[in-house]
N, C-alpha and C positions, 0 to 999 in steps of 0.2 A: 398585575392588573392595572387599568389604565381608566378614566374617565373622559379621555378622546373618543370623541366619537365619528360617524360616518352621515353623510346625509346627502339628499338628489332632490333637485328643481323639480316640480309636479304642476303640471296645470289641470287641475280638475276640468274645468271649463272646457279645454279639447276634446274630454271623452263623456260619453255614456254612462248617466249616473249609476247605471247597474254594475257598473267595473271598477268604480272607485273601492269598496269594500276588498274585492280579489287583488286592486295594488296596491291597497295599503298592507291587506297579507302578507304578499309575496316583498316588498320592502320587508318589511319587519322579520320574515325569512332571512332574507338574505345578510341581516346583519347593520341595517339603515335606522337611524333613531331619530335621524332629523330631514322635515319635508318642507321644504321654501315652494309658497305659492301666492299665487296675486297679484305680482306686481305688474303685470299689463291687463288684469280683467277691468279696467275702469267702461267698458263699453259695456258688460253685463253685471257690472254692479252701479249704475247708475245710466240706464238706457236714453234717458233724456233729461232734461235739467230736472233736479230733484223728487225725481222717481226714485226713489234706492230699490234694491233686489237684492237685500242680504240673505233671504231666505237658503241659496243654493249653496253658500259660502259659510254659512248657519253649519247644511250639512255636512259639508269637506270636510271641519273643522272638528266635527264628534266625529267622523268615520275615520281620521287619522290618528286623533285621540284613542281611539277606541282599541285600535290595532297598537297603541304604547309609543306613538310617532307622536314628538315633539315638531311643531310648526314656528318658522319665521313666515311672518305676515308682508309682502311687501306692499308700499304705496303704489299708487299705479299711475306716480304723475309723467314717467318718462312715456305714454302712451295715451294723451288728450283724445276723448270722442271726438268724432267728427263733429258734435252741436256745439262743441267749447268753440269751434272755429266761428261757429256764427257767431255765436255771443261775444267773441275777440278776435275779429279778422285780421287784427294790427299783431298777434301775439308769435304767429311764424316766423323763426328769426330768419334773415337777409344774411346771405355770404357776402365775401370779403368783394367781389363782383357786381356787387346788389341787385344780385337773383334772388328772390323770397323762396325758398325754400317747403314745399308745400303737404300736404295730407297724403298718406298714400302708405306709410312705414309705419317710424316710430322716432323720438324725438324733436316733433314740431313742435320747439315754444323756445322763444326770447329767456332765459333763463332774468333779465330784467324786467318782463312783463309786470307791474304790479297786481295786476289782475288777475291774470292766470298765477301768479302766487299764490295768490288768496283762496284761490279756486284749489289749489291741489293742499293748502293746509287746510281748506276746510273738509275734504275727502278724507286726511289724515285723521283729523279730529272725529269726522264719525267712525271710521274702522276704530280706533281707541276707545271711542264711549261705548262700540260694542263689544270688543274682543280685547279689552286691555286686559283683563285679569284670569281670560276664557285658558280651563285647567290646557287644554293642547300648547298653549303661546309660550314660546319657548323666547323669542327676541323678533323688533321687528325691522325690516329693512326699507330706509327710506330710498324710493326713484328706483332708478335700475343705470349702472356704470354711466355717473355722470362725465360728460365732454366727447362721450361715443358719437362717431360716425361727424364728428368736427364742429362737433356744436359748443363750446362753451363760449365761441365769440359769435356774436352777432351784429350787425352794421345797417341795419334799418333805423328809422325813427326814434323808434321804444327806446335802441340801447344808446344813443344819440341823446335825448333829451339826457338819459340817465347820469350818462358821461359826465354832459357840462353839471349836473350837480353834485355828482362826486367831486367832480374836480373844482368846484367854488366852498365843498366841504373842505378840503383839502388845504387849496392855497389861500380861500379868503378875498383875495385880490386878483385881479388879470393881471396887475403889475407883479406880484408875486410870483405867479404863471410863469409872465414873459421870463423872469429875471433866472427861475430855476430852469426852465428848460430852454437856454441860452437865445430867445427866438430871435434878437438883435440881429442873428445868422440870416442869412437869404433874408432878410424882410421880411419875417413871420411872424412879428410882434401884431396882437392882438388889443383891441380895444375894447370885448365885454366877451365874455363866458357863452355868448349865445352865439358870436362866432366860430365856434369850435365845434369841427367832426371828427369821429374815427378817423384812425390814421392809414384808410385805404382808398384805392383810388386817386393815392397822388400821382405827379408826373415822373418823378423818380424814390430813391426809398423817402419816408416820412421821418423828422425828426427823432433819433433816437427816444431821447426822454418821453417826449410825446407817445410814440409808440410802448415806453416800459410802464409810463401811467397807465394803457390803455389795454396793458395784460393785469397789471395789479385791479382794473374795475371789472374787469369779466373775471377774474379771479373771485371778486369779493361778490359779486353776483350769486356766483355758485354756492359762495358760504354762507349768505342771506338767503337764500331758495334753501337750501338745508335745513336752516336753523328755524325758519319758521316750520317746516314740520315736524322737527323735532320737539320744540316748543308744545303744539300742539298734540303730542301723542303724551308726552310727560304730562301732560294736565289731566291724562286719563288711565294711565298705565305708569308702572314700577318696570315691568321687563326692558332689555338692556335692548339699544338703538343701532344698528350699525350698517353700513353702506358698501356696496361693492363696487371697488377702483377696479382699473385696469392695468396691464401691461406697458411701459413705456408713455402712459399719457403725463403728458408733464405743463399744460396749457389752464391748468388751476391747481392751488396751495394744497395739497393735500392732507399735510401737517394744518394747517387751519379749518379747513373741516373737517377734521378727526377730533379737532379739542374739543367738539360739540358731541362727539359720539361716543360709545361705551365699548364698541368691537370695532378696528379696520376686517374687514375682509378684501379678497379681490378676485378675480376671475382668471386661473391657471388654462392658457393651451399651449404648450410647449411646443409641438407641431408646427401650430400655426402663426406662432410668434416667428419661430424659425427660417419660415420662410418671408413671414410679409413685413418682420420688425426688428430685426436684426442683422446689421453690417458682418457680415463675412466671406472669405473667398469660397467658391463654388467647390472645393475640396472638402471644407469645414462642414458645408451645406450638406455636401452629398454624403458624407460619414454619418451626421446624423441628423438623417432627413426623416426617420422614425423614432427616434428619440428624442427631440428637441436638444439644444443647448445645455452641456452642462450645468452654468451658471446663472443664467438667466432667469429660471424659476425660482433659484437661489436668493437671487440679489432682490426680488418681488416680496420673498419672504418674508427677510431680513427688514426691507423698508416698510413691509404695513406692520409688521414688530413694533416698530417703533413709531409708527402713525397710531396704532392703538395700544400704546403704553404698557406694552408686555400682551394684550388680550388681542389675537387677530384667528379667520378661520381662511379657509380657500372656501367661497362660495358655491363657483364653479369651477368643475375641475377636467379636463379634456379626456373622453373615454374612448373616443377614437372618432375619424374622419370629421372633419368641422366643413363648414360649407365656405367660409369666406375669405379662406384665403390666397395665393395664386395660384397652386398644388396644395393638394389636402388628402395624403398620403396616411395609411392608416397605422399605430404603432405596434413595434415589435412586440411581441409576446412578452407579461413581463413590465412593459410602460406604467399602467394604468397603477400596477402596485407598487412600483418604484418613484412614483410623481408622490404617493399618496404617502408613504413615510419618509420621505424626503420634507415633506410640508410639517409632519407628527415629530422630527429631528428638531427644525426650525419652532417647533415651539406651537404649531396649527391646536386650539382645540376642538375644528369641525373639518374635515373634508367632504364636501359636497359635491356630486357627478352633477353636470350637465348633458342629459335630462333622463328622465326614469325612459320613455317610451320616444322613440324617433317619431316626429310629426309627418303625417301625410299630406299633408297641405302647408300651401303660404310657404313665405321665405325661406324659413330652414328647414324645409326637408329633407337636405341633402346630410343634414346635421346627426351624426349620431347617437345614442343614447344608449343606457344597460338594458334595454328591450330594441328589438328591430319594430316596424312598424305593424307588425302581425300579433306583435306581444310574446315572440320568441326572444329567448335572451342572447342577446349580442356578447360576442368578445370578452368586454369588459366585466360582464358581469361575475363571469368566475373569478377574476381578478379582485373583485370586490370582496366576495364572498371568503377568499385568504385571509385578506388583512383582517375582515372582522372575524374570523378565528383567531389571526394572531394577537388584534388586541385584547382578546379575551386571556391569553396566557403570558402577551412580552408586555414588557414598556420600556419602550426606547431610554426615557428619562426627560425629566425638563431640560430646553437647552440652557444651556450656562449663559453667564456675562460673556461675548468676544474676543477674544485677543488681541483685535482691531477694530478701531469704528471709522467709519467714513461719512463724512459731513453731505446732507444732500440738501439740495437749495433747488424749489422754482424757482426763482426769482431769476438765478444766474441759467438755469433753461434757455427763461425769457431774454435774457440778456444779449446770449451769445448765439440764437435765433436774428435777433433783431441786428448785432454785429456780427457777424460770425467771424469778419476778415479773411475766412479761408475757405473756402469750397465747401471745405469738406471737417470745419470743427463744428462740434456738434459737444454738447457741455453733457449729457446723458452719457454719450458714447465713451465722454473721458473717463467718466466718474466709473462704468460701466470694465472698463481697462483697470483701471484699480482695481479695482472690484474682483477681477479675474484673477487679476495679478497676486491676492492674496489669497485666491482659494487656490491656486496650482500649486504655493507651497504650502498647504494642509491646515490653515491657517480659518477660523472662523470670526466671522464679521458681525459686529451693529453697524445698523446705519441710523444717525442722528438728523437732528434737526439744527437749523442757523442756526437757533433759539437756544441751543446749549449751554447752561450757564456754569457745566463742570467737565473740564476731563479728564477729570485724575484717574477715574476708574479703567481708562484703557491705558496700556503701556505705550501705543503708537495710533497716533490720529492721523488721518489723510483730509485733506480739503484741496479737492485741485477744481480750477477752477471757479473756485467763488467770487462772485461776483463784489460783493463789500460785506464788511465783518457787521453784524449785528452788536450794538452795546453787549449782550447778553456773551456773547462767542467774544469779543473784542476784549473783554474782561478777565474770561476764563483761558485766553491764550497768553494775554500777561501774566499772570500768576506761572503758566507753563513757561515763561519764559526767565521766570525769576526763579526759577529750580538750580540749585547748584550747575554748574556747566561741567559736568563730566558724564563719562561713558554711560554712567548708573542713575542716569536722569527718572524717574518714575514715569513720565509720562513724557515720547517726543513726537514732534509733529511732522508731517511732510507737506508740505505744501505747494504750491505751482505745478502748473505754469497758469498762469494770466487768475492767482490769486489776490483779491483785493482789489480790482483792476479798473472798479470805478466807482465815484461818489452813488450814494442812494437819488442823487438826478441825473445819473450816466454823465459825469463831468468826468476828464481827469484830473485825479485829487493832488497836492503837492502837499508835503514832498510826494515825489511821484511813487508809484507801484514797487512794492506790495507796503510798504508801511507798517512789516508786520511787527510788534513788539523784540525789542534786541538786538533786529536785524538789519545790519548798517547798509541795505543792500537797493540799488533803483535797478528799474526797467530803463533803460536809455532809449533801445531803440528793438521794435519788433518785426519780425517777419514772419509769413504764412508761405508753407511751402506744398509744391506738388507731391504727388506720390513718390515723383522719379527723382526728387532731391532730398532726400533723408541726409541729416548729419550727422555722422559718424564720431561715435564717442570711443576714447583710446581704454580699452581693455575690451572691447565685447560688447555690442548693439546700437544702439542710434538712436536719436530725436526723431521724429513724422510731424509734420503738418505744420507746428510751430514753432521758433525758434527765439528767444529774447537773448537783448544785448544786455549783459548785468555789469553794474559798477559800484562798487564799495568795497568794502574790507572785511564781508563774512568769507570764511576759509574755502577756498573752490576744491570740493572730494571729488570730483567726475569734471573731466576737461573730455573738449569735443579734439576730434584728432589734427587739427586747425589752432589748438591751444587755448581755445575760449573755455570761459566756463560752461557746464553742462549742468553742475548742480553745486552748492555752495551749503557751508552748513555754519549756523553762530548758536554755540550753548544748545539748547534743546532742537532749535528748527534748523532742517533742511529743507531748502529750495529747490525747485527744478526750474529748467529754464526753456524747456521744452515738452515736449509727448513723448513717452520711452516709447520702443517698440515694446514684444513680448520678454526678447531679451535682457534688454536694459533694466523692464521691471522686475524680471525674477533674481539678475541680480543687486537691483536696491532693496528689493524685500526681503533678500537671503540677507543682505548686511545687518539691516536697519534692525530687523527681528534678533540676530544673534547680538546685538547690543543691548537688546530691552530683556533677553533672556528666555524669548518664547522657543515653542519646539515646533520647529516647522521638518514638515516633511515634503521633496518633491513627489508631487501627488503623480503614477501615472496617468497618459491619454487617454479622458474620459471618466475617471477616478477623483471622486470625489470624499471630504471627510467632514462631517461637521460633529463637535462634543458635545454631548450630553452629560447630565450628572450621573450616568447609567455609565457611560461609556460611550465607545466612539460607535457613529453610526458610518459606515461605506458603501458609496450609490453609487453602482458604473452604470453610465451614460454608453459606453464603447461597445459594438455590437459583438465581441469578444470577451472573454474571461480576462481578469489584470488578476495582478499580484502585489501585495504590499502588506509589508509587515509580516509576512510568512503566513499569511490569511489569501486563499483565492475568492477570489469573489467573481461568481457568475455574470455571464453578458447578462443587459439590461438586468442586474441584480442589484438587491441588500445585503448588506451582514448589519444586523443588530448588535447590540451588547450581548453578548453574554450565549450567541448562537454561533 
């Protein structure tokens, strides 16, 4: 038996109140204990400035009650009435263009607006003075997938004035300013704080620093709009807070507005990730163009794990066909129940369909749901209807500690957005390669945050990529570095390429790169290379994309087949000096692991494993039957523990 549960988005407000009572039924049928509603009805619960109309929302909330459904509450600030606009015509934020961005969807507002702050925690604060304690309320959810549809930066006015006071917060002085973001360069040097815009619209790129300050303030934007209505709902309610991220969004801290919450959640479509946010060749694509990515939903998991401190759910969960992405192919038989214990492995304790009933109208009707839009049930819904049989009889198991953890940083996102140096380096995608790299040898993962101030608990840490070590991580990597130096190190690190790679004002730091504890090692000189120039490393696979020139006297274990070093290793840490392909990595993973003593397995094509304290749970991705371990495990299938 298990206390994971299932649950589906519901907008009352679409349908006919005579129908709510028959789906809050037929959910509670099917095996549904939790119903998330409201977080876009701010147009009928507040028609015009403070009119409220909680009456209908009154009802939802006893009629899903009533049926034994537990409700998350959501705020409805990612969806401003049309009258907020009159009252703050300034609060539209302006793209990077300085196009204003207008009424007509969902996400118009300045996430710096002070105003419309105020405005959406004062909305906050009344849903709490009502429903903070109301028996249905199970958790409530602030906004809806902050930074969706490219909004967390804004470049009007509002975030403009916002700017120069963060940044007089910050430096104190313009001489300060000038001095840390080198502006002596080109003639950029400033003489008072009110000379200063966003860094779009210049004649070629913008000062780096300039530019990483100016993610770290639409960063903190976002964790200030949170935290007031967090704030505000705690002043009326005990039940637990928590917010749904996204896929691949990496354009605000997410570890920073998580420390203000009680659950991460985030929003699963495997599908549609597949095709619209994920780098692969059209072979990769076309194998599983009905199943999504093996690893992808994986690595989502793993990071709002640890955004919300062991406690995360999938909010929304993809039931088939989505509308917006460039093909929205429907999944294989099979999908819908293998996303959803895949998430219950990882440690989920809610998965939630997106939506109970397909809409007839507006944007997403193209959007699927566990009902078609007749109120027949779709696909997925028997799919549903399984797993909550089987959680009534399995339990997978709590997931365990990792094997491995892997360091994730916005910062270094931002970073390597703003430098990139190469076409085609992208700091997600690295970290994403790792990522791969240790589930294909059977291998389960944490992902961490900068902020880590211990790694003993993993045998082998990854951090490629980073952009500068936090005190906190800077600290807890010396101590790893001060571990005896041999084979049976308790805890080793992997790190590079282009780890440490610049001061917290995008300088470079000297002694130069990476500067890591023990390791007597510089970056001399680097290069970004084409697809068509891979460097060939001597036993088996290659560097991609980037290539660094290393000098000092850590031990070179991987030479390129040119004689350079490829990877270097001192006491606990190894280096990389470039990107592995797939190969390179499954052979430093096979090594690195059989040093620390973990039990890796090559996983096959599509085959995946992650551990439980139950035992091992196995999810094929591969539209065919695999074999491992002398277990078959069916296309688009599970094997649980103990089945």
């Amino acid at each position: 038996m298990t206390d994971r549960r299932l649950g589906v988005c519901y907008y009352p407000e679409h349908w006919p109140e005579d129908r709510w009572p028959e789906d809050a039924a037929r959910m509670a049928r099917a095996g549904i204990g939790v119903v998330r509603i409201g977080e876009f009805a701010w147009s009928r619960l507040e028609p015009s400035p403070g009119d409220f109309r909680f009456d209908w929302l009154d009802r939802a909330m006893d009629t899903l009650g009533r049926a034994g459904l537990s409700v998350v509450l959501g705020t409805p600030s990612a969806t401003p009435p049309r009258w907020m606009l009159d009252l703050y015509p300034d609060m539209v934020p302006v793209d990077a263009a300085g196009r204003p961005r207008g009424f007509g969807s969902r996400r118009h507002y300045d996430f710096a607006h002070a105003g419309y702050r105020a405005e959406a925690a004062r909305m906050a604060e009344r849903l709490a003075r009502r429903y903070g304690r109301h028996g249905a309320l199970a958790a409530w959810q602030t906004d809806n997938e902050y930074g969706c549809h490219d909004t967390t930066q804004a470049f009007g006015p509002v975030a403009a004035r916002a700017f120069r006071d963060w940044l007089a917060a910050r430096y104190g002085s313009v001489e300060a300013l000038n001095a840390a973001w080198g502006n002596v360069f080109w003639s950029m040097e400033y003489q008072d704080f009110a000379q200063i815009a966003p860094p779009n619209l210049t004649v070629t790129e913008p000062n780096p620093a300039h530019a990483m300050d100016w993610h770290r303030f639409a960063s903190d934007q976002v964790v200030a709009f949170n935290r007031a209505q967090v704030a505000a709902i705690r002043a009326h309610s005990d039940r637990p807070i928590l917010h749904n991220y996204m896929g691949r969004i990496t354009d605000f801290d997410h570890w920073q507005v998580g420390a203000d919450l009680d659950i991460a959640t985030w929003d699963s479509y495997p599908i549609g990730f597949l095709s619209d946010r994920l780098e692969a060749d059209p072979d990769h694509k076309r194998r599983f163009l009905r199943q999504g990515d093996p690893d992808f939903q994986a690595f989502h998991h793993d990071l709002y794990r640890g955004v919300g401190r062991g406690r995360w759910w999938v909010m929304e969960q993809q039931p088939g066909p989505v509308n917006w992405a460039p093909w929205n192919p429907a999944p294989l038989p099979g999908m819908v129940r293998l996303w959803t214990w895949e998430a219950f492995a990882h440690g989920a304790e809610v998965v939630s369909y997106f939506r109970w009933r397909q809409a007839p109208f507006a944007q997403e009707q193209m959007h699927a749901g566990l009902l078609r839009p007749d109120g027949a049930p779709a696909p997925a819904l028997a799919e549903v209807e399984t797993v909550a049989a089987e959680l009534s009889a399995l339990d997978p198991g709590a997931p365990v500690r990792g094997d491995v953890a892997i360091v994730f940083d916005y910062a270094s996102a931002w970073a390597t957005k703003i430098q990139p140096q190469g076409a085609d380096f992208d700091y997600f995608r690295l970290v994403f390669d790792t990522y791969r790299a240790f589930r294909r040898a059977g291998l389960s993962v944490d992902v961490i945050g900068p902020e880590t101030a211990d790694l003993s608990p993993w045998a082998l840490v990854a951090m490629p990529g980073l952009f500068t070590l936090s005190p906190a991580l800077g600290a807890a990597l010396a101590r790893v570095a001060a571990q005896p130096s041999d084979a049976a190190a308790p805890t080793r690190i992997l790190a590079g390429p282009r780890t440490n790679w610049r001061t917290p004002d995008f300088a470079i730091p000297e002694p130069l790169p990476p500067a890591l504890p023990g390791l007597d090692l510089r970056v001399a000189r680097v290069e970004s290379l084409p697809p068509s120039a891979p460097v060939p490393v001597r036993g088996g696979g290659a560097l991609l994309r980037w290539f660094e020139h290393l000098e000092g006297t850590a031990t070179v274990t991987l030479a390129t087949a040119d004689g350079a070093p490829a990877a270097v290793e001192s006491g606990a840490i190894t280096y990389l000096a470039g990107w592995p392909d797939e190969a390179l990595f499954d052979r430093l993973v096979a090594g690195l692991a059989a040093r620390q003593g973990l039990r890796t397995s090559a996983m096959p094509d599509g085959l995946r494993r992650r551990r439980t304290a139950a035992g091992d749970v196995l999810l094929n991705y591969a539209p065919e039957p695999r074999e491992h371990a002398g277990r078959t495990v069916p296309a688009a299938g599970v094997l649980l523990p103990g089945t």
